[in-house]
PDB file of N, CA, C and O in Angstrom:
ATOM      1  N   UNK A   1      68.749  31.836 105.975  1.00  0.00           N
ATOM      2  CA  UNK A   1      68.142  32.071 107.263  1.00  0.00           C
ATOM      3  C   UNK A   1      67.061  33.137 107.114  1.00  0.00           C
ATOM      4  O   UNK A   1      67.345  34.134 106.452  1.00  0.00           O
ATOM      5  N   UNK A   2      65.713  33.016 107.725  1.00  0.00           N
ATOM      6  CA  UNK A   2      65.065  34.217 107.732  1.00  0.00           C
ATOM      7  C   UNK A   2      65.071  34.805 108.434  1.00  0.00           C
ATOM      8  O   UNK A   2      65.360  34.385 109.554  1.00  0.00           O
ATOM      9  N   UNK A   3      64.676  36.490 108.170  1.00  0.00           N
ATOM     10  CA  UNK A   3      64.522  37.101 108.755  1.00  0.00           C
ATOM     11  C   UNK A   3      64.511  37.387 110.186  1.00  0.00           C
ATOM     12  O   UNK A   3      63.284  37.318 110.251  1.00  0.00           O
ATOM     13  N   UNK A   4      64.859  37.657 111.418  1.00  0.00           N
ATOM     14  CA  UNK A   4      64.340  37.590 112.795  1.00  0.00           C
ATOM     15  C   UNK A   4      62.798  38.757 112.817  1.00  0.00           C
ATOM     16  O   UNK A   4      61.962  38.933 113.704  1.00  0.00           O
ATOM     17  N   UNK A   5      62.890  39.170 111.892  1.00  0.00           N
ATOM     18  CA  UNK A   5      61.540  40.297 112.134  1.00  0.00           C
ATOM     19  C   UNK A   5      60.028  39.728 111.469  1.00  0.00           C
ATOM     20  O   UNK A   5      58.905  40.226 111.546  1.00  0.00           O
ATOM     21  N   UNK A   6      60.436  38.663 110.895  1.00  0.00           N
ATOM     22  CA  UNK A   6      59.224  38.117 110.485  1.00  0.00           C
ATOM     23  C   UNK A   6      58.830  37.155 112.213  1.00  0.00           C
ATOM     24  O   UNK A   6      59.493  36.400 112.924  1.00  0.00           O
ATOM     25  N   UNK A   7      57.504  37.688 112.276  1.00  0.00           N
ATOM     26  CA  UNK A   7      56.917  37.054 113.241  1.00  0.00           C
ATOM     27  C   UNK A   7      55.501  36.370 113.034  1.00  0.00           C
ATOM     28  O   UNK A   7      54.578  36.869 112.391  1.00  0.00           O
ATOM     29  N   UNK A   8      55.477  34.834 113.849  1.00  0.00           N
ATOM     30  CA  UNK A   8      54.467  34.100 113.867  1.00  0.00           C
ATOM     31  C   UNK A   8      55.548  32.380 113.893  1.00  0.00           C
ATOM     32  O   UNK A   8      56.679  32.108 114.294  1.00  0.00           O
ATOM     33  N   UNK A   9      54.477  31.612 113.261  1.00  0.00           N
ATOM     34  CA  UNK A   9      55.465  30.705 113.764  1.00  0.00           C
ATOM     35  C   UNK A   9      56.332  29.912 112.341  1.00  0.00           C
ATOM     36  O   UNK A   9      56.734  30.656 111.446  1.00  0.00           O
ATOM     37  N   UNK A  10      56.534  28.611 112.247  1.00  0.00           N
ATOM     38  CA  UNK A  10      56.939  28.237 111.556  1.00  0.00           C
ATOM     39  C   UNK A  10      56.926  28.291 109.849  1.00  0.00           C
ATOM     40  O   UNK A  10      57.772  28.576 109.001  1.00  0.00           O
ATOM     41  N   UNK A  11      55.433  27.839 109.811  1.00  0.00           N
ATOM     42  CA  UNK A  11      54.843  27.890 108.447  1.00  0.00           C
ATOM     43  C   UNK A  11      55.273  28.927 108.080  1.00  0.00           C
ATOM     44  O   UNK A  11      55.920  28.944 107.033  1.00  0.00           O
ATOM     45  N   UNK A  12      55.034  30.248 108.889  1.00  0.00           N
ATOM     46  CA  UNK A  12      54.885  31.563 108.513  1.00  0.00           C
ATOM     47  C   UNK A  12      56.657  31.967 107.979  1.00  0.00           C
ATOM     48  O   UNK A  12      56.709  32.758 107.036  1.00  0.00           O
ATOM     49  N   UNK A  13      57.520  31.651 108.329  1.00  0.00           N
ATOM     50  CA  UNK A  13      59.168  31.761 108.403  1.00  0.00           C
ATOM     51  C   UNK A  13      59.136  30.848 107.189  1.00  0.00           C
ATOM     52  O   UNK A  13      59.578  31.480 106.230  1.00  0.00           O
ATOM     53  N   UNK A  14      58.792  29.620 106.852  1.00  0.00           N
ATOM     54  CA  UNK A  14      59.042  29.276 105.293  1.00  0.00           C
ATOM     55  C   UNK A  14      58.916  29.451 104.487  1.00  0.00           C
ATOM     56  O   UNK A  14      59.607  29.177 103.506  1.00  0.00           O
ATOM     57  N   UNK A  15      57.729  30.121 104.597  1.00  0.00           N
ATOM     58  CA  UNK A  15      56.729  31.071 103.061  1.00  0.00           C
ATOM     59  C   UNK A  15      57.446  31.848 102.782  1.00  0.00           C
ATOM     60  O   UNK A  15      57.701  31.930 101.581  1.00  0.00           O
ATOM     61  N   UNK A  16      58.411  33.192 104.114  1.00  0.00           N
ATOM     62  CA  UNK A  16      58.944  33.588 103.905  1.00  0.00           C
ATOM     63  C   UNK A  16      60.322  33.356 103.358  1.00  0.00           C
ATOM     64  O   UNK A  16      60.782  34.148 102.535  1.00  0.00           O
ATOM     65  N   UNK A  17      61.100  32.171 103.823  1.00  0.00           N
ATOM     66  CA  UNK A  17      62.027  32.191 103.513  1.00  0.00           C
ATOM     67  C   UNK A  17      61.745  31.811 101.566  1.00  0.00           C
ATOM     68  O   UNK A  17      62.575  32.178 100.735  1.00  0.00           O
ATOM     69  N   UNK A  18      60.932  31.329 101.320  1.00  0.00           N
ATOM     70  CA  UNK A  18      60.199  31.055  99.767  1.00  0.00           C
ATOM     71  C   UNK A  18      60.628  32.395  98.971  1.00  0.00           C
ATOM     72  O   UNK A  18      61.553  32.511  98.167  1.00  0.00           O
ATOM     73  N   UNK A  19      59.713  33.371  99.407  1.00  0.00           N
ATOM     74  CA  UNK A  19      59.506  34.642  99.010  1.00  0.00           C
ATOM     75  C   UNK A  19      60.830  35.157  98.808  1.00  0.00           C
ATOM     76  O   UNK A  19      61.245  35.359  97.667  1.00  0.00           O
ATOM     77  N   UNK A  20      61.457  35.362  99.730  1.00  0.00           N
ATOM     78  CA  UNK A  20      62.639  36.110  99.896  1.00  0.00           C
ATOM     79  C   UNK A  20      64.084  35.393  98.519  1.00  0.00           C
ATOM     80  O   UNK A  20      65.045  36.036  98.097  1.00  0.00           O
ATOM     81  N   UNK A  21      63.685  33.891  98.147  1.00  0.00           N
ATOM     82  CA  UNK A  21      64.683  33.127  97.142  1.00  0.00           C
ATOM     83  C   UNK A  21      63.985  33.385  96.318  1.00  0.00           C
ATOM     84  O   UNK A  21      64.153  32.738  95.284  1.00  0.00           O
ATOM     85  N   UNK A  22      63.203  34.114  96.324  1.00  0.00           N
ATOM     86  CA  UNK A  22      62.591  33.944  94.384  1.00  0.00           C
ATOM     87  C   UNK A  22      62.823  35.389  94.287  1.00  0.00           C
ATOM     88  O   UNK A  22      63.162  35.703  93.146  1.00  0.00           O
ATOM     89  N   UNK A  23      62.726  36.758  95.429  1.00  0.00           N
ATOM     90  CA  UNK A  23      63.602  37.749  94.835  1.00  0.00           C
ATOM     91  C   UNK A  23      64.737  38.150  94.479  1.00  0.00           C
ATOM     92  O   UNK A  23      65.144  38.857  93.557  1.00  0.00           O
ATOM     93  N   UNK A  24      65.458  37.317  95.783  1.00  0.00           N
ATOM     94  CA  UNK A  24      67.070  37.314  95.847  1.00  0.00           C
ATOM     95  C   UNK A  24      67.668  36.574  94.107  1.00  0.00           C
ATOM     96  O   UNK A  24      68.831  36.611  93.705  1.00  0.00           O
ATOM     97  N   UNK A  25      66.682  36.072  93.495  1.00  0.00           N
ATOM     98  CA  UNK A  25      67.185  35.121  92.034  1.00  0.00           C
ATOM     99  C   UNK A  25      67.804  35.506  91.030  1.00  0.00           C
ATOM    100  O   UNK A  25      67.453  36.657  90.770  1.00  0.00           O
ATOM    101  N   UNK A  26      68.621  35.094  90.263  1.00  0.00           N
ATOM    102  CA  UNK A  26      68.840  36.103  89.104  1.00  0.00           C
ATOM    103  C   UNK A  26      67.714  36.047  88.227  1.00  0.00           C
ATOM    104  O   UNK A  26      66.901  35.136  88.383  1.00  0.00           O
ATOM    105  N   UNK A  27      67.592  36.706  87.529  1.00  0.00           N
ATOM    106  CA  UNK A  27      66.583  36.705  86.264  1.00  0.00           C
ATOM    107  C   UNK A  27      67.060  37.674  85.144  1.00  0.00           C
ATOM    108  O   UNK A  27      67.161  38.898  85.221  1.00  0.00           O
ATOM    109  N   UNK A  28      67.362  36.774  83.975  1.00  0.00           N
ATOM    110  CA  UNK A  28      67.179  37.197  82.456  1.00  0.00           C
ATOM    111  C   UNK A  28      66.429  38.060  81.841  1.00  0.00           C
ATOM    112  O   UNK A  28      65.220  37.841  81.777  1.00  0.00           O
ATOM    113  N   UNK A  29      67.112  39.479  81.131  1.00  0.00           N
ATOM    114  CA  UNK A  29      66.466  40.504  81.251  1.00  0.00           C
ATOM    115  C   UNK A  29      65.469  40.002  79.571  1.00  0.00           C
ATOM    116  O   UNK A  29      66.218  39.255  78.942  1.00  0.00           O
ATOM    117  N   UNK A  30      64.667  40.126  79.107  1.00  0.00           N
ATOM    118  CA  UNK A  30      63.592  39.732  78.156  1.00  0.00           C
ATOM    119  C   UNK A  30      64.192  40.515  77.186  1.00  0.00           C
ATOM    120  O   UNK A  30      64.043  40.069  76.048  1.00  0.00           O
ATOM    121  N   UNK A  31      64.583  41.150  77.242  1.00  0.00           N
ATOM    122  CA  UNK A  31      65.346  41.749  75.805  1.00  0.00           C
ATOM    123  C   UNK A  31      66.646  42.144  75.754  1.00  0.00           C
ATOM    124  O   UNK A  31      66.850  42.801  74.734  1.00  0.00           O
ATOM    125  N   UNK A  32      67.581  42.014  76.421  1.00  0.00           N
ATOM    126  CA  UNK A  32      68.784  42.027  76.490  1.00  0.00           C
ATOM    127  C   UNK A  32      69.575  40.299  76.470  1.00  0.00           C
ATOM    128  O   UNK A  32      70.522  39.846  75.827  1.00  0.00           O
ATOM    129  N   UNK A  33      68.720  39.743  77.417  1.00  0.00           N
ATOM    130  CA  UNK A  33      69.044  38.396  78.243  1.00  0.00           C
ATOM    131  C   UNK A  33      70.191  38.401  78.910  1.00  0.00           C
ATOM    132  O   UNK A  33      70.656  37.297  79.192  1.00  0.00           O
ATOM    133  N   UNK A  34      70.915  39.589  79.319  1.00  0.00           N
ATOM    134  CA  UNK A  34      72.181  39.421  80.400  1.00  0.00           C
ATOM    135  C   UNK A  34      71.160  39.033  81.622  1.00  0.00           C
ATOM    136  O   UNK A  34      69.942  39.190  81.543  1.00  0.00           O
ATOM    137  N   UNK A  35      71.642  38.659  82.430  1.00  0.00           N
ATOM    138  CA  UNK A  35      71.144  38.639  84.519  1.00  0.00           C
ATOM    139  C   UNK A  35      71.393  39.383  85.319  1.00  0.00           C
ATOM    140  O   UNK A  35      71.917  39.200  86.417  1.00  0.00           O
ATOM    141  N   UNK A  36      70.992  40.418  84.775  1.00  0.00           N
ATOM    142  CA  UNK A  36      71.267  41.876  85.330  1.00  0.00           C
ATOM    143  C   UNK A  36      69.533  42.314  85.573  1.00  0.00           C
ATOM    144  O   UNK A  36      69.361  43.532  85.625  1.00  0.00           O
ATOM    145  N   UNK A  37      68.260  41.452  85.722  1.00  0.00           N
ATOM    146  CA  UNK A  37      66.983  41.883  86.610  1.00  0.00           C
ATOM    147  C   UNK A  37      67.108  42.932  88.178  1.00  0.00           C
ATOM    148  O   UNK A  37      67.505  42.552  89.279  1.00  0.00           O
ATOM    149  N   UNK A  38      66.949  43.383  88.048  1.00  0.00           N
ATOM    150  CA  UNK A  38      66.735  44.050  90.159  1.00  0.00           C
ATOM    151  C   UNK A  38      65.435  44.807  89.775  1.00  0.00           C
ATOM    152  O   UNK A  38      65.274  45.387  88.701  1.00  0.00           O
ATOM    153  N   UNK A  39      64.711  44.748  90.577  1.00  0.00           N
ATOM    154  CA  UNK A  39      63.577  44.806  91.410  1.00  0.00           C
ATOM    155  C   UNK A  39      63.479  46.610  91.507  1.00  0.00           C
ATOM    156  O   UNK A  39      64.565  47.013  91.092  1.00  0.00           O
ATOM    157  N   UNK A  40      63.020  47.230  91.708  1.00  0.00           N
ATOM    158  CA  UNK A  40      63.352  48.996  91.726  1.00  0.00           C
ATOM    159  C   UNK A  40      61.505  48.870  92.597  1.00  0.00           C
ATOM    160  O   UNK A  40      61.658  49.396  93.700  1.00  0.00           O
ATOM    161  N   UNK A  41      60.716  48.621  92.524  1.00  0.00           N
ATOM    162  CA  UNK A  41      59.352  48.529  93.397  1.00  0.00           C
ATOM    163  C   UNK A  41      58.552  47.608  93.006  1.00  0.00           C
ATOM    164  O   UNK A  41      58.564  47.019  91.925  1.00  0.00           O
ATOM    165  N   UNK A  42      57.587  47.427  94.211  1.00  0.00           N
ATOM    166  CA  UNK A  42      56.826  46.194  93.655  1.00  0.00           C
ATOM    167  C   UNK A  42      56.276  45.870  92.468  1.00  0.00           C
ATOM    168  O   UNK A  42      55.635  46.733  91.868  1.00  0.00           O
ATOM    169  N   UNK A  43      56.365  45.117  92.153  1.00  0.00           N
ATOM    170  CA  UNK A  43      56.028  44.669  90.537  1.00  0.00           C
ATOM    171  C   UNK A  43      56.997  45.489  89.135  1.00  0.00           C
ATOM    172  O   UNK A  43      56.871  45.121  87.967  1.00  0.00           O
ATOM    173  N   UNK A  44      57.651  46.285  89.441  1.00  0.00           N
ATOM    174  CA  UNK A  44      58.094  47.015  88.510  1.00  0.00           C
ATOM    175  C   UNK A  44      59.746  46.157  88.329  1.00  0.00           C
ATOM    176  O   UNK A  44      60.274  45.645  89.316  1.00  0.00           O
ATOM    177  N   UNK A  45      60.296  46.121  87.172  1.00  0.00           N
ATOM    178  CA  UNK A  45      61.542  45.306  87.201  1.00  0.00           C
ATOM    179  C   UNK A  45      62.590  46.174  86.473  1.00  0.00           C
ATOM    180  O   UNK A  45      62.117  47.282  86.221  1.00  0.00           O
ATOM    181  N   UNK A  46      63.684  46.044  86.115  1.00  0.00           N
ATOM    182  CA  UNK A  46      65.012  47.078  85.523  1.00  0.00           C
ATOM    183  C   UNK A  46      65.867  46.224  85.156  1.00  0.00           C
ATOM    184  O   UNK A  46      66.113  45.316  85.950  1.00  0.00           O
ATOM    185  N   UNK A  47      66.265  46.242  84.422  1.00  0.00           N
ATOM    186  CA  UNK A  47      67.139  45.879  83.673  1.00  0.00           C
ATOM    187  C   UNK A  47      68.726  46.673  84.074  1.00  0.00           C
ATOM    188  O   UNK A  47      68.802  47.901  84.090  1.00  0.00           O
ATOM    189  N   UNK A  48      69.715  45.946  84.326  1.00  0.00           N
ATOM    190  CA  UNK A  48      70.802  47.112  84.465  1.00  0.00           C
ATOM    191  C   UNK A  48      71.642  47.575  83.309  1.00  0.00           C
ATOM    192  O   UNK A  48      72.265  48.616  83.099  1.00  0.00           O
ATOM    193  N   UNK A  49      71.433  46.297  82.522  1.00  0.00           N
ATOM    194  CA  UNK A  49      72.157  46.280  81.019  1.00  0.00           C
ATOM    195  C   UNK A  49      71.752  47.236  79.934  1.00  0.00           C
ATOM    196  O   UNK A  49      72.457  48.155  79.520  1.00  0.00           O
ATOM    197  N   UNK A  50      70.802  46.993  79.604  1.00  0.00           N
ATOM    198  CA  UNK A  50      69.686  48.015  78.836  1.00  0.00           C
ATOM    199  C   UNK A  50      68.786  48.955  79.551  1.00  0.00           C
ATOM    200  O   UNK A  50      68.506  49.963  78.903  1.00  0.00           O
ATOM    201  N   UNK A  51      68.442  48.890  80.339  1.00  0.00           N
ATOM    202  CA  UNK A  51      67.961  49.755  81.208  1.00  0.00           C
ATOM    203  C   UNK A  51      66.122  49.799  80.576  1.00  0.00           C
ATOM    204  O   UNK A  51      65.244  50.658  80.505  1.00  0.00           O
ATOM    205  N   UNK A  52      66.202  48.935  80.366  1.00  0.00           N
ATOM    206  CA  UNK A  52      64.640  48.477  80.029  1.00  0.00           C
ATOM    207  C   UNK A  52      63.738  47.751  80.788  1.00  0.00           C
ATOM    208  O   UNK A  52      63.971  46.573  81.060  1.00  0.00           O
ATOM    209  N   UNK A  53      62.607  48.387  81.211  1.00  0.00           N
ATOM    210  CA  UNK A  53      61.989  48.342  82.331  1.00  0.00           C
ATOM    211  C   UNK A  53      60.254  47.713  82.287  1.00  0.00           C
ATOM    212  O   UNK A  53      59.325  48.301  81.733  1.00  0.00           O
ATOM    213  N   UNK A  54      60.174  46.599  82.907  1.00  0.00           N
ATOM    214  CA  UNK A  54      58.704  46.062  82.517  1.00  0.00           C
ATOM    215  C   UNK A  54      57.985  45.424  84.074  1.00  0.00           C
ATOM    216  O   UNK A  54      58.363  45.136  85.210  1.00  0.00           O
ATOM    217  N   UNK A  55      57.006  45.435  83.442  1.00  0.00           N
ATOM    218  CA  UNK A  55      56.192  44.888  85.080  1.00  0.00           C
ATOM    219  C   UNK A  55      56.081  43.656  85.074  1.00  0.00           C
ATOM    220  O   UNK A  55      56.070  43.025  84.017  1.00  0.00           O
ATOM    221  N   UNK A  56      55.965  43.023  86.394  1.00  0.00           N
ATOM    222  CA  UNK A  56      55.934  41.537  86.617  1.00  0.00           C
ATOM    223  C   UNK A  56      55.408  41.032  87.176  1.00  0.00           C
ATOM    224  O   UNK A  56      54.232  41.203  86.855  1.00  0.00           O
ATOM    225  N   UNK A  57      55.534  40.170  88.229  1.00  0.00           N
ATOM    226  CA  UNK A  57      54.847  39.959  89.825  1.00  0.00           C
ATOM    227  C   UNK A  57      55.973  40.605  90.406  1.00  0.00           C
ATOM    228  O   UNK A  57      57.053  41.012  89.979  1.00  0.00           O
ATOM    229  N   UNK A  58      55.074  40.563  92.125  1.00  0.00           N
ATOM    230  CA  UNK A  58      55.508  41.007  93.002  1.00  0.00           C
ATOM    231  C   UNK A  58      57.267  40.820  93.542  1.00  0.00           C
ATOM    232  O   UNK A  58      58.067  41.721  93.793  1.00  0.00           O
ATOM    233  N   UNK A  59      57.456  39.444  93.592  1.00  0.00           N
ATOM    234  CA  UNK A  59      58.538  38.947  93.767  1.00  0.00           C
ATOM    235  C   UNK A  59      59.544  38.172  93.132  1.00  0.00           C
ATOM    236  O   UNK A  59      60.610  37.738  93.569  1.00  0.00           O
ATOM    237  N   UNK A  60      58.952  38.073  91.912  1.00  0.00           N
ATOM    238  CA  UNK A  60      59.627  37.183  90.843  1.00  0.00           C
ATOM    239  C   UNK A  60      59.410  38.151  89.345  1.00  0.00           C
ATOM    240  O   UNK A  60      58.562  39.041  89.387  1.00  0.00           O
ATOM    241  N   UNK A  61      60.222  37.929  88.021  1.00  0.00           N
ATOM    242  CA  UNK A  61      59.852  38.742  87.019  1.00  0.00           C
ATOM    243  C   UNK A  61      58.799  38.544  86.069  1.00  0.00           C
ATOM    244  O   UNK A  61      58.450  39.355  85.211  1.00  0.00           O
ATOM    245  N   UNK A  62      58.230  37.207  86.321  1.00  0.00           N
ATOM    246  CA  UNK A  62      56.843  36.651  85.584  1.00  0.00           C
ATOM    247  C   UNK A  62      56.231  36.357  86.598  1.00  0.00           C
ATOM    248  O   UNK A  62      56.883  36.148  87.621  1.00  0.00           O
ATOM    249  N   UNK A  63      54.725  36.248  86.617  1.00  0.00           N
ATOM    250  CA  UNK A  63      53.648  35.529  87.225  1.00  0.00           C
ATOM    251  C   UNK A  63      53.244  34.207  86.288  1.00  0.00           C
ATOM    252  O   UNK A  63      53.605  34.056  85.121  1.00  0.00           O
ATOM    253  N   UNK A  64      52.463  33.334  87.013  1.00  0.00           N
ATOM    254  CA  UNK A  64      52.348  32.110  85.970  1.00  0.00           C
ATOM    255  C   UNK A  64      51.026  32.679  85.532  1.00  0.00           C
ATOM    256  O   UNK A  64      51.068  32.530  84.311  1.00  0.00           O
ATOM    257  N   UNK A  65      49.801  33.282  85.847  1.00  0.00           N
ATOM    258  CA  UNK A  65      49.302  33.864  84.623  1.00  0.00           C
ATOM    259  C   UNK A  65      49.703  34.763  83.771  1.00  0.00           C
ATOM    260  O   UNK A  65      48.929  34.937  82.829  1.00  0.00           O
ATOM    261  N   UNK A  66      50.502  35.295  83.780  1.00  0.00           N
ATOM    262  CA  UNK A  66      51.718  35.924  82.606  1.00  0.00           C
ATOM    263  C   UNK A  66      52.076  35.012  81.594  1.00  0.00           C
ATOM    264  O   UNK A  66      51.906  35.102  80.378  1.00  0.00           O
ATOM    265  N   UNK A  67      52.619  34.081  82.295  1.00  0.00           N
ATOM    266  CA  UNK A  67      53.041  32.840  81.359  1.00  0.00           C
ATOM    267  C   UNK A  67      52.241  32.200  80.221  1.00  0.00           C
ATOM    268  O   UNK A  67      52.559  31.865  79.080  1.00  0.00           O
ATOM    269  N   UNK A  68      50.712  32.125  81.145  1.00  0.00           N
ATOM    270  CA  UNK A  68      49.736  31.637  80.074  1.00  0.00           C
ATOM    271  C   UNK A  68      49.403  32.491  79.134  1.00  0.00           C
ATOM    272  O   UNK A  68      49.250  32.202  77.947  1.00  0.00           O
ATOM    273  N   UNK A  69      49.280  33.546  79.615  1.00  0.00           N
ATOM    274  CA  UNK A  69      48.822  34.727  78.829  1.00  0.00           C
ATOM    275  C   UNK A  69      49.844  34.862  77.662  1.00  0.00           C
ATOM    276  O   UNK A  69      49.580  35.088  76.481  1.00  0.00           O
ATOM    277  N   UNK A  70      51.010  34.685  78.209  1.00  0.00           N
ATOM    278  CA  UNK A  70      52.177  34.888  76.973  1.00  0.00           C
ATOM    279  C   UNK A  70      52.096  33.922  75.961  1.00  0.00           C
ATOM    280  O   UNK A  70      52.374  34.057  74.769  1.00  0.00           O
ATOM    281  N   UNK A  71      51.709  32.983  76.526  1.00  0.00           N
ATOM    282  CA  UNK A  71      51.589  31.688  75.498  1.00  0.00           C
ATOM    283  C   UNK A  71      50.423  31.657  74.766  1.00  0.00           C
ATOM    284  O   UNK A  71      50.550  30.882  73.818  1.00  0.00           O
ATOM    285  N   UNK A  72      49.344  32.177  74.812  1.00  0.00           N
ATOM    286  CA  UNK A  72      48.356  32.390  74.446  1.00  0.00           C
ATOM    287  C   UNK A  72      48.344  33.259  73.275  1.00  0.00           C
ATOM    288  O   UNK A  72      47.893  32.975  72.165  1.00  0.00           O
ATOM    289  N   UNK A  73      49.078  34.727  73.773  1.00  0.00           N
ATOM    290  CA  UNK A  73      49.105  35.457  72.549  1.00  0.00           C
ATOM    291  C   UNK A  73      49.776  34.890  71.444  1.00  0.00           C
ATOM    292  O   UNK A  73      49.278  35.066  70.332  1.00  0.00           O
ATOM    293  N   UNK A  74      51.166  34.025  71.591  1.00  0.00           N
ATOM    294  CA  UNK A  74      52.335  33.428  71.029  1.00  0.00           C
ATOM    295  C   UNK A  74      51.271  32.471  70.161  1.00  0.00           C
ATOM    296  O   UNK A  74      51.576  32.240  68.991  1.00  0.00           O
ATOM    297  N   UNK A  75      50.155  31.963  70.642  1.00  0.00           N
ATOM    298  CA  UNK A  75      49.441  30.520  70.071  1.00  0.00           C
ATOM    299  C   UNK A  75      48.941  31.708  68.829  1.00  0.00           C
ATOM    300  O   UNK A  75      49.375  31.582  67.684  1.00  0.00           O
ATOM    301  N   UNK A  76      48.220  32.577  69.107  1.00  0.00           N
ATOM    302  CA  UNK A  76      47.298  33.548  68.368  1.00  0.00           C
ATOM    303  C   UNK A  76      48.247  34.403  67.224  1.00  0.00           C
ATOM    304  O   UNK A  76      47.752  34.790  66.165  1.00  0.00           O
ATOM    305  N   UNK A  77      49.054  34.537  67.429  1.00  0.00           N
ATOM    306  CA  UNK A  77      50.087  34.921  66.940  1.00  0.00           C
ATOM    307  C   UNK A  77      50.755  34.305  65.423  1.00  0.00           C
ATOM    308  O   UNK A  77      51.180  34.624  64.313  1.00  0.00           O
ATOM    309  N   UNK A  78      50.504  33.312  66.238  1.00  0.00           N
ATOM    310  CA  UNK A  78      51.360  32.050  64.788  1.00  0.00           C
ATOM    311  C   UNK A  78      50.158  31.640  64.369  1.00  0.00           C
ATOM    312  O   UNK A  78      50.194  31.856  63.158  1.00  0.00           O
ATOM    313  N   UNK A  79      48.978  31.118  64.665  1.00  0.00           N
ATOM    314  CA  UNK A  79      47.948  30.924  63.764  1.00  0.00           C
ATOM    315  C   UNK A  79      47.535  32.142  62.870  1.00  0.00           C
ATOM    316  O   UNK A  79      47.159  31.969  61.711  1.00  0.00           O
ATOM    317  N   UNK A  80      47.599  33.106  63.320  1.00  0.00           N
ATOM    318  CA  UNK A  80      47.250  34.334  62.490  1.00  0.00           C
ATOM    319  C   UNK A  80      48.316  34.729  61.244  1.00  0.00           C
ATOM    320  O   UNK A  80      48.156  35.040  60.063  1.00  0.00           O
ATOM    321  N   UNK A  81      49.197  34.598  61.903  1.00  0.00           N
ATOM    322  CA  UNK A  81      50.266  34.611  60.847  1.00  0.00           C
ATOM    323  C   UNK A  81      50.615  33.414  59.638  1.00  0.00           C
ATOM    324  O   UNK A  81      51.539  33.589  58.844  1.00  0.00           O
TER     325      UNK A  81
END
């Protein structure tokens, strides 16, 4: 259910309710890999396991230009090597 404090109309309550399941998510910590992610401020992420701490997007722990970018270095990476 969203929010009652989000105001406007419909569209506006789904985006949100969007937003709100991709923070509420678990997420796999990148160097530990327990599902122990939480959120501590925008963009900033924590780990509870390791306590290792990296930036992300806003509401989720990757952005999809992150993704490319990651894959990119990963491409550059292995050809170089």
């Amino acid at each position: 259910m969203v929010s009652p404090q989000v105001r406007g109309g419909r569209s506006v309550k789904i985006r949100m309710q969007a937003v709100n399941k991709q923070l509420k998510a678990k997420y796999n910590c990148p160097r530990c890999g327990k599902p122990k992610m939480k959120r501590t401020d925008t963009g900033i992420w924590k780990c509870k396991g390791c306590s290792a701490v990296f930036a992300g997007g806003a509401y989720s722990l990757t952005t999809q230009a992150g993704e490319v970018a990651a894959r990119v270095v990963a491409d550059y990476n292995k050809r170089s090597a």
